[in-house]
N, C-alpha and C positions, 0 to 999 in steps of 0.2 A: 504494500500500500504506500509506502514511502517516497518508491522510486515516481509512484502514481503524482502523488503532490509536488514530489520535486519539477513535473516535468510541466504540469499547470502551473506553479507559479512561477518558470520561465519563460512560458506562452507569453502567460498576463505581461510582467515586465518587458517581454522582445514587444509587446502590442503599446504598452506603455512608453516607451522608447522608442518607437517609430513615429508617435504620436508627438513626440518633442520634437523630434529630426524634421517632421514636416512643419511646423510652428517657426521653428527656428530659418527655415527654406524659404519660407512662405508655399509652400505645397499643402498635400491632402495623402491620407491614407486610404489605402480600401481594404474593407472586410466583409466577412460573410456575419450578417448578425444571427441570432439566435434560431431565426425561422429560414436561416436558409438565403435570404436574398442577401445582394449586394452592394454596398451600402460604399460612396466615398464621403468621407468626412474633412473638411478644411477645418483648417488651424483656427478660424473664430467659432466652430464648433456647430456649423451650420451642413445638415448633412443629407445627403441627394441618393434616394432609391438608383439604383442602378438598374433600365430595364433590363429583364431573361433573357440569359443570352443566347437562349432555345426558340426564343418570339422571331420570328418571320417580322422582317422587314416590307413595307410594300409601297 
């Protein structure tokens, strides 16, 4: 179980830490939130669904 937490709270930190690096840039991160979509979020914390990237264009 140990190995388990160890490897989550280096997730959180590397996501944590991306999230400065783009601040600091003036960039944005992207991640997949909890349900699955994806999500970029800029450095003033303002953050834009990503559409499916499986959606058909037309």
């Amino acid at each position: 179980m140990e190995r388990s937490d160890d490897l989550k709270k280096l997730i959180k930190l590397t996501g944590e830490r991306a999230k400065l690096d783009a601040k600091a840039n003036g960039t944005y991160v992207v991640y997949k939130d909890l349900a699955g979509k994806l999500v970029k979020e800029y450095a003033d914390g303002l953050k834009e669904v990503l559409p499916d990237e499986n959606q058909e264009y037309v």
